[in-house]
C-alpha positions in Angstrom: 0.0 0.0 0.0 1.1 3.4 -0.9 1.9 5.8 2.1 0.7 8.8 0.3 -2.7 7.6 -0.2 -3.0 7.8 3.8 -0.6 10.9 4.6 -2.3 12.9 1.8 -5.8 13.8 3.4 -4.2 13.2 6.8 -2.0 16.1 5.7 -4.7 18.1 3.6 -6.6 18.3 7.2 -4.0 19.7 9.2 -3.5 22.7 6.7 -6.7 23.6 8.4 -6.5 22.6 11.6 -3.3 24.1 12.5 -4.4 27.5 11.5 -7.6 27.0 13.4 -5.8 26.4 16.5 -3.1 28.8 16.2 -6.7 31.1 16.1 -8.0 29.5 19.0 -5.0 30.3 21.1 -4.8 33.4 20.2 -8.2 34.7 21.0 -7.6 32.9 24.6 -4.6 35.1 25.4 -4.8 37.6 27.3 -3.9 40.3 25.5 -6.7 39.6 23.0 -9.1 39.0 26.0 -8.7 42.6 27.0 -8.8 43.9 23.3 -11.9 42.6 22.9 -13.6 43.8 26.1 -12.5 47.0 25.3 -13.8 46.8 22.0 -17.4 45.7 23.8 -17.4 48.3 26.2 -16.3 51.2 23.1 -19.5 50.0 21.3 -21.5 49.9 24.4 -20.4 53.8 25.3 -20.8 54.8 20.8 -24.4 52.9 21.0 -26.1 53.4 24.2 -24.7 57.3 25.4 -25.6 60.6 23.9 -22.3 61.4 21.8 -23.5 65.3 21.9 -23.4 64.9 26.1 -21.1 62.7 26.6 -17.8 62.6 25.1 -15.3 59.4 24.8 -11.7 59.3 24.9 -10.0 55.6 24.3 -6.8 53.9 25.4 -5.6 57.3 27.2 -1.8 57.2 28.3 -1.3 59.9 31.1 2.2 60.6 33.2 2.8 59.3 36.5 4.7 60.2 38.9 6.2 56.4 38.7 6.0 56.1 34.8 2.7 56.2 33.1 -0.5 54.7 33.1 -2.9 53.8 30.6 -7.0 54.4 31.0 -8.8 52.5 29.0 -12.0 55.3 28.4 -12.9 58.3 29.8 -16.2 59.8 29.2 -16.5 63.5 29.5 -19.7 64.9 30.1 -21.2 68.0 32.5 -22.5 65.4 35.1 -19.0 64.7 35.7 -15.9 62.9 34.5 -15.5 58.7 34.1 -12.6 56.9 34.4 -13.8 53.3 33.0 -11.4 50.2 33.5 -12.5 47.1 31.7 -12.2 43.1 32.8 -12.7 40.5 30.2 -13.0 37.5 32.7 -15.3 34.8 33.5 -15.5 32.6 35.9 -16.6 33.5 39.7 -15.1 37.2 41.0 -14.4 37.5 44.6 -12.7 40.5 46.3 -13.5 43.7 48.5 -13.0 47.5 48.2 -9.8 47.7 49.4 -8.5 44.3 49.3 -5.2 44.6 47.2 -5.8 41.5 45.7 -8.8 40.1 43.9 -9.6 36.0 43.1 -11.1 34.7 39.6 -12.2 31.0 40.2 -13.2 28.9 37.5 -14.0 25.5 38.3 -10.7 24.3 40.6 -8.3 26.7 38.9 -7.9 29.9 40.9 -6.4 33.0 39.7 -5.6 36.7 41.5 -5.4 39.8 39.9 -5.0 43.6 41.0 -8.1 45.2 42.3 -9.4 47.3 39.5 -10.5 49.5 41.9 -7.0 50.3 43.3 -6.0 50.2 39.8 -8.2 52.5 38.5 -7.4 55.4 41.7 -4.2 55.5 40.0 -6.1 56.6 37.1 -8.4 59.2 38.4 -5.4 60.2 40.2 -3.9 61.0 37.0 -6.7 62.7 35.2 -6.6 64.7 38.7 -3.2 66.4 38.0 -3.7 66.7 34.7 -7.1 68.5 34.4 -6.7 70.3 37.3 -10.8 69.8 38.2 -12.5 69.1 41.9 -11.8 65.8 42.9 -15.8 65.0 43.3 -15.9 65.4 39.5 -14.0 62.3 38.4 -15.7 59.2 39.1 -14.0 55.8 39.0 -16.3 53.0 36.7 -14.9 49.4 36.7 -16.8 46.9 34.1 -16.5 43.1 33.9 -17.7 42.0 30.5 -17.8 38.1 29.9 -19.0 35.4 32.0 -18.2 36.7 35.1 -20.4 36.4 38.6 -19.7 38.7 41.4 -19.7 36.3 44.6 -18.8 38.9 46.8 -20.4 41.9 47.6 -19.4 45.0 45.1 -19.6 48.6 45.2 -22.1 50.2 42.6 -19.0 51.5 40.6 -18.1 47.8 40.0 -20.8 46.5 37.3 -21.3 43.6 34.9 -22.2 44.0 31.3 -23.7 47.2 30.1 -24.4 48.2 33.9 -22.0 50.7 33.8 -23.9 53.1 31.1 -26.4 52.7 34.1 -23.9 54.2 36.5 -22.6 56.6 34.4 -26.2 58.0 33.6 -27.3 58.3 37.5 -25.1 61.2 37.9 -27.7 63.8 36.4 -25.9 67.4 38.1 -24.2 69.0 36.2 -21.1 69.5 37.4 -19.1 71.0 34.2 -20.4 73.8 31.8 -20.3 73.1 27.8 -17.4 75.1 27.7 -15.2 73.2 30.3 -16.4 70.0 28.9 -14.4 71.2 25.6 -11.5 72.6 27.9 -11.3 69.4 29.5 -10.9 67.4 25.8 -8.6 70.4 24.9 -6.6 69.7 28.1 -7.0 65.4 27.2 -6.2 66.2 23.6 -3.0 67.9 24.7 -1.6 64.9 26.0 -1.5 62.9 22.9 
């Protein structure tokens, strides 16, 4: 029996499985993971919020005094400014306001990770300095998109899914004037 008549198709397969996996792989990664919750919560913010009231800024890179740090949106509006950190995870979230470190459990396999909420102080830390505004203006926002499940109690700043438009549309003061709303892009804008 010829070899070739069994390697062929064996062969012809595996020019599309390989690629196929490779795929696979790569949308698992992490870096991918995050890529694509920010791309959820970007069409979330273009679709669901007024883009005359409130204004976006994406994948914002602001000085530290350590280094930088990188925001992934800001939404400028005059009810106030929102710092919005995204989490693509699934699985079950545990962790508390100040806890340094939170769990994601899926199944038996148990992973910690920074608390967003820590992480995203930094942030409105640096928006502070930079914009110069009251510090009751800039509101901290963390999202988990995915198939996540809070198991812990959360503070309403901490949502799941499109909950956070919710959040962000509570604040109903206004806190900025039109014209400070464009100072504070100016001011963003400046940055980049």
């Amino acid at each position: 029996m010829d070899p070739t008549l069994v390697l062929a198709p064996l062969l012809n397969a595996l020019w599309w499985l390989i690629p196929l996996a490779l795929l696979g792989a790569l949308l698992k990664s992490p870096r991918v993971k995050g890529i694509l919750g920010e791309q959820l919560v970007r069409f979330a913010l273009r679709l669901r919020l007024d883009r005359a009231t409130y204004r976006t800024v994406h994948d914002l890179t602001l000085p530290t005094p350590d280094g930088t740090t990188q925001i992934d949106h800001v939404v400028v509006s005059p009810y106030g400014i929102f710092a919005i950190e995204t989490k693509n995870m699934k699985g079950w979230i545990f962790g508390g306001e100040r806890q340094a470190q939170w769990t994601q459990k899926i199944y038996r396999h148990t992973i910690r990770f920074q608390n967003p909420l820590l992480q995203n102080y930094k942030h409105v830390k640096a928006l502070q300095a930079l914009l110069d505004v009251p510090p009751e203006t800039i509101h901290s926002v963390v999202t988990f998109v995915g198939a996540s499940t809070f198991k812990t109690p959360m503070p309403e700043n901490v949502t799941q899914g499109g909950r956070f438009i919710r959040y962000i549309r509570s604040f109903r003061e206004p806190v900025f004037s039109a014209a400070a709303v464009e100072a504070v892009l100016r001011r963003i804008a400046m940055t980049g």
